[in-house]
py3Dmol code that shows the C-alpha trace and the ligand (Angstrom):
import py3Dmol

protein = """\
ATOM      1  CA  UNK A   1     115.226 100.245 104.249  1.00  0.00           C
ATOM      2  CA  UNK A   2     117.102 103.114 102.572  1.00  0.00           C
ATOM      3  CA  UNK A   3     119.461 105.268 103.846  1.00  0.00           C
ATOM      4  CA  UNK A   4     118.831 108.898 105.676  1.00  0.00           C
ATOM      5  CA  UNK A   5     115.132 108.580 104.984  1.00  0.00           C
ATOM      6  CA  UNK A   6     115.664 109.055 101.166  1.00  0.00           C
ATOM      7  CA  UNK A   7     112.851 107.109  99.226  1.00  0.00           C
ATOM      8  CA  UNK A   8     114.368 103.479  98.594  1.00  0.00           C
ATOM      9  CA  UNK A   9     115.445 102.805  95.615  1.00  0.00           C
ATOM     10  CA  UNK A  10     113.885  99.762  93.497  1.00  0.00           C
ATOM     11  CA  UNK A  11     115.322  97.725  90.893  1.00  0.00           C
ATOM     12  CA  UNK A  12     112.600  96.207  88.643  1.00  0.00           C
ATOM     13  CA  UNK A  13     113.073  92.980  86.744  1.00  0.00           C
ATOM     14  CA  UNK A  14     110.362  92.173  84.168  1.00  0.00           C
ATOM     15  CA  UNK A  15     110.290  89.761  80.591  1.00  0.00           C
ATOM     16  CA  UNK A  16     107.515  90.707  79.425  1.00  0.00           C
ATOM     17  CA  UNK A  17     105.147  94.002  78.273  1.00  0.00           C
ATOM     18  CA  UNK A  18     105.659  95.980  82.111  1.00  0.00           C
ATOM     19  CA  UNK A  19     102.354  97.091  82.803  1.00  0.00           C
ATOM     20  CA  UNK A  20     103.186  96.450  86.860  1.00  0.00           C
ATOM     21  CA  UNK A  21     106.236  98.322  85.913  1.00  0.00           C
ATOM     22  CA  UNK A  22     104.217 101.029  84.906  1.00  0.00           C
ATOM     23  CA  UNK A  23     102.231 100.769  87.745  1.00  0.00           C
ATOM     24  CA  UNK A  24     105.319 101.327  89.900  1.00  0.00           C
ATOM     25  CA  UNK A  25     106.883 104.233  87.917  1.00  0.00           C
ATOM     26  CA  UNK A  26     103.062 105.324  87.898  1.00  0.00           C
ATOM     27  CA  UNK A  27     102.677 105.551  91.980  1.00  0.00           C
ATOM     28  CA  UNK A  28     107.014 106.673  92.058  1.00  0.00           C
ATOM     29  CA  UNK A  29     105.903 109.927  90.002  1.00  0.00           C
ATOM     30  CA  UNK A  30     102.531 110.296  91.708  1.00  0.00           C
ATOM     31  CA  UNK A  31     104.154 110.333  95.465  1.00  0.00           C
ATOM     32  CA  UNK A  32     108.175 110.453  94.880  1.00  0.00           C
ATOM     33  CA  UNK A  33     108.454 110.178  98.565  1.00  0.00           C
ATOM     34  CA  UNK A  34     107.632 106.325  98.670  1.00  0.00           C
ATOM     35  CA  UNK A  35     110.328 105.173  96.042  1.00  0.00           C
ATOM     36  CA  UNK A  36     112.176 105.741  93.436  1.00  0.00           C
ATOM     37  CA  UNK A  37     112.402 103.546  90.196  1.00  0.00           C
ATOM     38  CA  UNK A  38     116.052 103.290  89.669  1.00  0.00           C
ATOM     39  CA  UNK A  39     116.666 100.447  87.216  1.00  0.00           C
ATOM     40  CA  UNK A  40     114.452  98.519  84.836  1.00  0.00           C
ATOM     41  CA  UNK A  41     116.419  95.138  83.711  1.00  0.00           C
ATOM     42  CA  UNK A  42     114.775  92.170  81.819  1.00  0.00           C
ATOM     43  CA  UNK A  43     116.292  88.923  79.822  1.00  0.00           C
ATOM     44  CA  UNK A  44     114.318  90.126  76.692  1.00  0.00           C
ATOM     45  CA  UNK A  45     115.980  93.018  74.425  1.00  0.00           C
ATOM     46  CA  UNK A  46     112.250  93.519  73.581  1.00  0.00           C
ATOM     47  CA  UNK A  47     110.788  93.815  76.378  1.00  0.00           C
ATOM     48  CA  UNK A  48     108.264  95.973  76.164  1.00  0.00           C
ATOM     49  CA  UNK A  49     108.826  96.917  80.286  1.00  0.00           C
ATOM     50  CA  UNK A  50     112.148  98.549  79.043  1.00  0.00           C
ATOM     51  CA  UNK A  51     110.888 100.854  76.495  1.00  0.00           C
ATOM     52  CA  UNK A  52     108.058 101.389  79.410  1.00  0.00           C
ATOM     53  CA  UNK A  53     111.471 102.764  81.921  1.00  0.00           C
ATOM     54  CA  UNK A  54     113.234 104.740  79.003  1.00  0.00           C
ATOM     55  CA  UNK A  55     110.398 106.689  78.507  1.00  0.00           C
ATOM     56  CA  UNK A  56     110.839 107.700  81.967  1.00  0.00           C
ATOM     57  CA  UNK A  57     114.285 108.091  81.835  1.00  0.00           C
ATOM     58  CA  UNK A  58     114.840 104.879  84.338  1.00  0.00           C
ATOM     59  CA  UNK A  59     118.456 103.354  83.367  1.00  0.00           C
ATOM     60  CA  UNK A  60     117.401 100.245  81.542  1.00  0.00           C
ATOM     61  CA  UNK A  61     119.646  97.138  81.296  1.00  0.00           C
ATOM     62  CA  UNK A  62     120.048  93.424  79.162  1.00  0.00           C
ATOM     63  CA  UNK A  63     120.556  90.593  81.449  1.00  0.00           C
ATOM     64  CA  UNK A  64     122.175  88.490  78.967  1.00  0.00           C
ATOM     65  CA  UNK A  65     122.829  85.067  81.217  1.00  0.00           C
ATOM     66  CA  UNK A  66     120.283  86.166  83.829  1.00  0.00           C
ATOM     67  CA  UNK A  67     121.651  82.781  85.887  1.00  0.00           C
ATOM     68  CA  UNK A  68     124.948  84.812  86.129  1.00  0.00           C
ATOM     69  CA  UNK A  69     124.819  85.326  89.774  1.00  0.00           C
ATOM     70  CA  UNK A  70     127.747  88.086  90.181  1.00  0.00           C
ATOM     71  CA  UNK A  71     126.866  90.014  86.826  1.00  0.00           C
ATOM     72  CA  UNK A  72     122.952  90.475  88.315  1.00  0.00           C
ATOM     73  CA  UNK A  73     124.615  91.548  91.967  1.00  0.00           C
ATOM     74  CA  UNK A  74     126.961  93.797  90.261  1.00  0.00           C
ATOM     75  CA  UNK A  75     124.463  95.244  88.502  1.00  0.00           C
ATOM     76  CA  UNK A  76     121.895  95.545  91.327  1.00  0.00           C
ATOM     77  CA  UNK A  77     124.603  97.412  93.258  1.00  0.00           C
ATOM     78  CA  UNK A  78     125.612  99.698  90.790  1.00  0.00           C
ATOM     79  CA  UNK A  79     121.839 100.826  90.459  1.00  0.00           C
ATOM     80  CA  UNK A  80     122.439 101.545  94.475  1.00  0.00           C
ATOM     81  CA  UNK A  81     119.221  99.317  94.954  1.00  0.00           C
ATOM     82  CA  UNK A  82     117.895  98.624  98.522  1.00  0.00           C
ATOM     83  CA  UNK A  83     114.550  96.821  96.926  1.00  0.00           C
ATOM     84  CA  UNK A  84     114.305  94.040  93.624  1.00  0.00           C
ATOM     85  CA  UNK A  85     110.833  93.603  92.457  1.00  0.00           C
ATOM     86  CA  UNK A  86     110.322  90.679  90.195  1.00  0.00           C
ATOM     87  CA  UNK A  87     107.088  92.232  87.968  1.00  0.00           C
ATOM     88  CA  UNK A  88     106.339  89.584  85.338  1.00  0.00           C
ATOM     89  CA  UNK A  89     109.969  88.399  85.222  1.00  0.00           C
ATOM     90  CA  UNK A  90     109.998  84.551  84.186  1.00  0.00           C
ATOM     91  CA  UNK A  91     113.502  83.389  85.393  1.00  0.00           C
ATOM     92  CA  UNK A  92     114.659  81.994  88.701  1.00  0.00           C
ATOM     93  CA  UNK A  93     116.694  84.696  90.049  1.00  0.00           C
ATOM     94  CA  UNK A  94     119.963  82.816  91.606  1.00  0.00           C
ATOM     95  CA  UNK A  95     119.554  81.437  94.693  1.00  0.00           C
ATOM     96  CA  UNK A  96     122.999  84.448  95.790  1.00  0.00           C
ATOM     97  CA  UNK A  97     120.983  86.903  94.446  1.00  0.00           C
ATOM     98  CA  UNK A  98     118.099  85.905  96.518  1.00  0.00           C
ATOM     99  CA  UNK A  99     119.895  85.339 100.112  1.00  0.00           C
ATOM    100  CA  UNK A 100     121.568  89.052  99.353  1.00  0.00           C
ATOM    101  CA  UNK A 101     118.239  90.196  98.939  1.00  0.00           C
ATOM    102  CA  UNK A 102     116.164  88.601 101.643  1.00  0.00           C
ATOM    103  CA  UNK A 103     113.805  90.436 102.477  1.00  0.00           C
ATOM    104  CA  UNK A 104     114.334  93.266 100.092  1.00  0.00           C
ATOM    105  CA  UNK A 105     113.123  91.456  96.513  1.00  0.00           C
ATOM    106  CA  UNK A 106     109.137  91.323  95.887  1.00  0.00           C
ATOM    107  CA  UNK A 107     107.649  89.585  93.320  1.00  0.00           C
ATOM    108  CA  UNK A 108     103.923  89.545  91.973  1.00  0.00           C
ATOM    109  CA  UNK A 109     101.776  86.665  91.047  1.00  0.00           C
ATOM    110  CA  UNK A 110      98.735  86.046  89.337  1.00  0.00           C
ATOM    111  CA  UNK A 111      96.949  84.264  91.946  1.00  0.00           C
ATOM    112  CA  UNK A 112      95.827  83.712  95.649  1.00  0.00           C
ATOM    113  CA  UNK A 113      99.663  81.431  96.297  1.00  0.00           C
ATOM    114  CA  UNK A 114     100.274  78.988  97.337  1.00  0.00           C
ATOM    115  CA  UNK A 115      97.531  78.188  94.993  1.00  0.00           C
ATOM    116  CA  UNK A 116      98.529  78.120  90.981  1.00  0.00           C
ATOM    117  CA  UNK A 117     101.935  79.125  91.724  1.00  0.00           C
ATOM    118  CA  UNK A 118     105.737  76.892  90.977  1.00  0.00           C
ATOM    119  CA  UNK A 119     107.367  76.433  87.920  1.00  0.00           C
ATOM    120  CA  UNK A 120     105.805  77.033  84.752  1.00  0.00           C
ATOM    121  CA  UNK A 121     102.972  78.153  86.386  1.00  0.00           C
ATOM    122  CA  UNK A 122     102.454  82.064  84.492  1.00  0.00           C
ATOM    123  CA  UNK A 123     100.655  83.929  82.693  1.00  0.00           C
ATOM    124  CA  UNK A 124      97.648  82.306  80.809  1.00  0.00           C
ATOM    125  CA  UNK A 125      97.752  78.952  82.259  1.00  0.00           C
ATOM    126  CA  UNK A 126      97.760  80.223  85.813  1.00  0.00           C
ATOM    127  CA  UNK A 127      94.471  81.576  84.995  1.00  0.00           C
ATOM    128  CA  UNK A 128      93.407  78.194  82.869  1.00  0.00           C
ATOM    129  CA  UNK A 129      94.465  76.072  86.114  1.00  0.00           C
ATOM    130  CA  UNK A 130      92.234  78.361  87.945  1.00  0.00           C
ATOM    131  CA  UNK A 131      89.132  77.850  85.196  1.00  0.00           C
ATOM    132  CA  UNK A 132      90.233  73.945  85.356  1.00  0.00           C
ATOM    133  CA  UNK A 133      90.039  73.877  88.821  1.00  0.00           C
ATOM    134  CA  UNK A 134      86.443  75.581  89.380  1.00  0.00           C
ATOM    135  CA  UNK A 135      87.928  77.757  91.750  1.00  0.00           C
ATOM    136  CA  UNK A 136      85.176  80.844  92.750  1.00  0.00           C
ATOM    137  CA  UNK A 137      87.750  83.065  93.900  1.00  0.00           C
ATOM    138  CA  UNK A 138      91.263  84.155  92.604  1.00  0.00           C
ATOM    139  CA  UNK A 139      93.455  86.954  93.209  1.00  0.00           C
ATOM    140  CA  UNK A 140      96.837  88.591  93.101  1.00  0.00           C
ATOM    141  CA  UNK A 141     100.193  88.028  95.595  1.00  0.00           C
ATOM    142  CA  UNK A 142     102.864  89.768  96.149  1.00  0.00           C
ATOM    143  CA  UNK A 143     105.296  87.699  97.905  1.00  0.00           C
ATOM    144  CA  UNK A 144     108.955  88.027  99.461  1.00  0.00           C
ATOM    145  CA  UNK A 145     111.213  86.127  97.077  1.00  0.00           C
ATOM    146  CA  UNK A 146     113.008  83.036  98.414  1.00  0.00           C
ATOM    147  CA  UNK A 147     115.067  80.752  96.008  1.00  0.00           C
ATOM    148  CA  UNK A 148     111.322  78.825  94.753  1.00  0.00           C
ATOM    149  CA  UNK A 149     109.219  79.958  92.368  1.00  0.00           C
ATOM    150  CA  UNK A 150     106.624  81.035  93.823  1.00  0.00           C
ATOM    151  CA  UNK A 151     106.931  80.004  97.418  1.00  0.00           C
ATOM    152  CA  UNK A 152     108.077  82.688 100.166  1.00  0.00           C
ATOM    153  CA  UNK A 153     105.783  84.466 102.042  1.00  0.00           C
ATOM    154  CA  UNK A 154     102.762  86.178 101.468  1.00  0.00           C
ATOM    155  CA  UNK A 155     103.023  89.807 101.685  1.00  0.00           C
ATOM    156  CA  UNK A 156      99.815  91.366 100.407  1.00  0.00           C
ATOM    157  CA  UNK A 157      97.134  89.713  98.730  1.00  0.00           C
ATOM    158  CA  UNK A 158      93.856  90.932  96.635  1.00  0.00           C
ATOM    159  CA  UNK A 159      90.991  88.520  95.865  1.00  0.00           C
ATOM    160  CA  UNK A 160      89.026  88.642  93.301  1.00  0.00           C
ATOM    161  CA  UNK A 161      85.587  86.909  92.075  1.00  0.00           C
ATOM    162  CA  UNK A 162      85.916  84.063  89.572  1.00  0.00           C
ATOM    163  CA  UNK A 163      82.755  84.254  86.941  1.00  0.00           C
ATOM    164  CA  UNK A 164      81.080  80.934  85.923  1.00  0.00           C
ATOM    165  CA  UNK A 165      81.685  82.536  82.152  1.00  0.00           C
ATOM    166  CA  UNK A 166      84.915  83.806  82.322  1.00  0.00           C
ATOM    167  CA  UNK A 167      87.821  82.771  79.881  1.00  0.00           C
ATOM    168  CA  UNK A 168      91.300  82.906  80.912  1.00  0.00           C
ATOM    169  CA  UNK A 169      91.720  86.320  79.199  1.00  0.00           C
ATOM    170  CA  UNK A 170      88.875  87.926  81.231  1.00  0.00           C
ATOM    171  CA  UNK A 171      89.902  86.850  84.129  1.00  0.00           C
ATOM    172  CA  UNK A 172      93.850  87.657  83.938  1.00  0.00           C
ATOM    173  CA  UNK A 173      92.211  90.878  83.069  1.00  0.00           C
ATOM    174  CA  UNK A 174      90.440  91.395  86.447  1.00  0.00           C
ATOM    175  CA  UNK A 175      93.976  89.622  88.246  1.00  0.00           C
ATOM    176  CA  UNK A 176      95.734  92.292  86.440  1.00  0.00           C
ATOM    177  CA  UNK A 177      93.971  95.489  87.880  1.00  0.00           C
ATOM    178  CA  UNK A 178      94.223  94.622  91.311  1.00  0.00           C
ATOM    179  CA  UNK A 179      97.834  93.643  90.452  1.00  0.00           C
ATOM    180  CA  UNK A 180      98.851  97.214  89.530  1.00  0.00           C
ATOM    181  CA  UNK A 181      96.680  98.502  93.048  1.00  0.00           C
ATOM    182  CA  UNK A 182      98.596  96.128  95.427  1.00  0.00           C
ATOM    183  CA  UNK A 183     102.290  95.938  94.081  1.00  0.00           C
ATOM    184  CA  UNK A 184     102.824  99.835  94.315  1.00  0.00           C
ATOM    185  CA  UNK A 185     101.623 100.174  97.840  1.00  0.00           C
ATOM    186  CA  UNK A 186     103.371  97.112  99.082  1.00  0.00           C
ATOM    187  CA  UNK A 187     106.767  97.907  97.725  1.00  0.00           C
ATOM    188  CA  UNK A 188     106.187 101.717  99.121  1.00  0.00           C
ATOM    189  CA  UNK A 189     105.305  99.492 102.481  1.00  0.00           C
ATOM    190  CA  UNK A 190     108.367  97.539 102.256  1.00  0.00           C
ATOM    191  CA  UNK A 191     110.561 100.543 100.964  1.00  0.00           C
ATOM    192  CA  UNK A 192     109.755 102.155 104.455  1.00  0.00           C
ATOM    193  CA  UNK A 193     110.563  99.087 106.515  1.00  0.00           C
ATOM    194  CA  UNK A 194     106.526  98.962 107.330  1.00  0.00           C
ATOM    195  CA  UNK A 195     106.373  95.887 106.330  1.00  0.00           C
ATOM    196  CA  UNK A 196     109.233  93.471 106.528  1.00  0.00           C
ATOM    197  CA  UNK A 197     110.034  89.695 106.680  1.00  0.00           C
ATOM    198  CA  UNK A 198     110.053  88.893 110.123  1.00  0.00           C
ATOM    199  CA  UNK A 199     112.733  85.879 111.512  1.00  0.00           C
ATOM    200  CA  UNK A 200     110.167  83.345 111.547  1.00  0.00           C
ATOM    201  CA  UNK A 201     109.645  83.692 107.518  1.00  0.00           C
ATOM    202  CA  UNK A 202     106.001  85.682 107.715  1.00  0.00           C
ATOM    203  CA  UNK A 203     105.911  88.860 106.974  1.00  0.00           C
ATOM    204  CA  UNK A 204     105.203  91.347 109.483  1.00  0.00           C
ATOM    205  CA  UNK A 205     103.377  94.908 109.312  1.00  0.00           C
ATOM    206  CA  UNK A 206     100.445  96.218 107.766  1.00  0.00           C
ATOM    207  CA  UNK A 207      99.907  98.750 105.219  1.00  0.00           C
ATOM    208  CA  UNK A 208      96.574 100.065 102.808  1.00  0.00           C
ATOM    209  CA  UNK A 209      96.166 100.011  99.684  1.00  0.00           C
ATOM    210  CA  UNK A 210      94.673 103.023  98.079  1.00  0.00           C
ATOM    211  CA  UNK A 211      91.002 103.105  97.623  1.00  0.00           C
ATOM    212  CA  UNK A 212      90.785 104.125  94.200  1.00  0.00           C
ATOM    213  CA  UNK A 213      90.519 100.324  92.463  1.00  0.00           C
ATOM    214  CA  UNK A 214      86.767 100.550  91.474  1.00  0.00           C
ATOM    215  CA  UNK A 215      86.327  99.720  87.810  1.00  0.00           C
ATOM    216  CA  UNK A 216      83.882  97.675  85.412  1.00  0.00           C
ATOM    217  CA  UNK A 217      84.628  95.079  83.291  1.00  0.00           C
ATOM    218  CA  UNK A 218      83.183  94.712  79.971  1.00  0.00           C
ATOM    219  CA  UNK A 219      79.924  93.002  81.821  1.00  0.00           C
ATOM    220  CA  UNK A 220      79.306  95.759  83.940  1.00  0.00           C
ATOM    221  CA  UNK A 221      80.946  93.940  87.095  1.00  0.00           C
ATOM    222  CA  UNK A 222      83.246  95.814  89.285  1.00  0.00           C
ATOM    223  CA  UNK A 223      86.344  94.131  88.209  1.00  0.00           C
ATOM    224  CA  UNK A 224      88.044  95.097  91.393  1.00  0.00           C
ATOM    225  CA  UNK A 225      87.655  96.066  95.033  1.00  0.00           C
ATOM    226  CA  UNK A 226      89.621  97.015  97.945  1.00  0.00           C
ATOM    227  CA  UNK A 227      90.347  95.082 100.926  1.00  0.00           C
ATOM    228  CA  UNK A 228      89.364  96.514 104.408  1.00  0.00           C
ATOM    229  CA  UNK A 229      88.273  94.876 106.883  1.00  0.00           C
ATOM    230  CA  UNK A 230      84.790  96.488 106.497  1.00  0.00           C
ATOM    231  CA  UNK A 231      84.175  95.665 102.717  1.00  0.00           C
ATOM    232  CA  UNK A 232      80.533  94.980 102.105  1.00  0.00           C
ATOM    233  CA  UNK A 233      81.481  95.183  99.008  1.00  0.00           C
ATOM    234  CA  UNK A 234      83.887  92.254  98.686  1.00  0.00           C
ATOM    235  CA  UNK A 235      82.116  90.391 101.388  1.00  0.00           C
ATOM    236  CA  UNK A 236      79.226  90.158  98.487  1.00  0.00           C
ATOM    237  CA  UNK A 237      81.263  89.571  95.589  1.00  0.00           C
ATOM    238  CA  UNK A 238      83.069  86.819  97.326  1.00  0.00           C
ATOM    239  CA  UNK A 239      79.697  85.358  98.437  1.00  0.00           C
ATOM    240  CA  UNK A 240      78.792  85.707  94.766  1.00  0.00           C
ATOM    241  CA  UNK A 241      81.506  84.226  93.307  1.00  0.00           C
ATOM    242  CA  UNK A 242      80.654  81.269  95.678  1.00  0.00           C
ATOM    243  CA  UNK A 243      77.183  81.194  94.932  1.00  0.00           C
ATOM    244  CA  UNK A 244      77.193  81.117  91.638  1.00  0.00           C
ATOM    245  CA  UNK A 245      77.661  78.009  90.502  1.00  0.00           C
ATOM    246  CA  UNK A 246      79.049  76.902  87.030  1.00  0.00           C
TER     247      UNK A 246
END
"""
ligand_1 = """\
14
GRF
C 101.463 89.661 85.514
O 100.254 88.957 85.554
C 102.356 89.182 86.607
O 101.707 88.829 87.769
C 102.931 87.959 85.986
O 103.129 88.293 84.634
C 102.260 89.340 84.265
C 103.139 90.461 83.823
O 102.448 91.476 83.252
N 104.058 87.500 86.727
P 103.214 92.841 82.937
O 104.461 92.504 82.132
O 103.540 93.513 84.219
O 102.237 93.627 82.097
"""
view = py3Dmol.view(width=600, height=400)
view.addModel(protein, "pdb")
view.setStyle({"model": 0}, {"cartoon": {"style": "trace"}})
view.addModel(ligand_1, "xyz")
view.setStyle({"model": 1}, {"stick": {}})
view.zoomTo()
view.show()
């Protein structure tokens, strides 16, 4: 993905308070070998996710008409950026930006997609769809970006148990940890060119996430758990989820 072997560098597009952001400059200090955070951008002055970047010293930037196709590329290449990740960023990225990019720009979602996903599907109400719906099991995606909301393919996905007493809050909560577990590592996987978007439109490769996603919710519940193939652990929580009833 990047040049000479250097870690690829991501550009990181966000609206909103950048707690995936932080995830990624997170993991970027922790191993700078798997990428480097080189520009934080986002269609709010406020955003929270820029202050997040300055504090890191991560060139920041206003995308004042974020439909401005050449000002975003412009920008994108001045930054030097092999990789755009979309991390809570609420505009449609133009459709130019996203055919320069194929391949190369990630975004996260609050859900298992193609399930709650499309337009004006974030934030709380994906998780009140999900409540609405009775569904036992939710999750996060990270998907390649296409020019849909919400609709190219799956690259990672994280599952997690839907309670029969949770509220939206509590369970954006539990979205939201294994959120900042699985974007890091799959932008590190796609950095390397271990995991890429094959012709077909699937994405190809495999990578781990790290096994350090255990934590407890308020309830005493392990909010979050880590895919492997061997996971009692999410085998039961799964069944749980199903079990349980509402
Ligand atoms: C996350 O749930 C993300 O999936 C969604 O918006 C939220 C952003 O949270 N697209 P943050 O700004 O990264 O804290």
């Amino acid at each position: 993905m990047s040049d000479g072997g250097a870690p690829a560098r991501v550009a990181v597009l966000a609206s909103g308070g950048g707690s995936n952001l932080q995830a990624l400059l997170d993991h970027a200090e922790a191993d700078p070998g798997a990428f480097r955070v080189a520009l934080a951008a986002s269609d709010r002055v406020g955003a929270g996710a820029l202050a997040r970047a300055a504090a890191r010293g991560v060139p920041t930037a206003h995308l004042a008409e974020p439909a401005d196709a050449d000002r975003l590329l412009a920008l994108l290449a001045d930054a030097g950026a092999d990789l755009v990740v979309l991390a809570g960023y609420l505009r449609l990225v133009p459709a130019a930006v996203t055919r320069a990019f194929a391949g190369r720009m990630l975004n996260v979602h609050p859900s298992l997609l193609p399930a709650f996903g499309g337009p004006g599907m974030y934030g709380r109400r994906v998780h009140a769809a999900v409540l609405a719906a009775g569904a036992r099991v939710s999750g996060a995606t990270v998907h390649f970006v296409d020019e849909e909301y919400d609709r190219g393919a799956v690259a990672a996905q994280w599952p997690v148990p839907v309670f029969a007493d949770d509220t939206p809050e509590s369970l954006a909560a539990r979205v939201l940890h294994v959120e900042h577990a699985l974007l890091p590592p799959t932008v590190a996987a796609v950095g390397a060119g271990r995991l890429t978007l094959g012709p077909d439109g699937r994405a190809r490769g495999t990578f781990r996430a790290a096994p350090a996603v255990h934590g407890n919710d308020a309830a005493g519940r392990s909010a979050a758990f880590l895919i492997q193939d061997d996971s009692q652990l999410l085998r039961t929580q799964i069944a749980d989820a199903l079990v349980r009833g509402v």
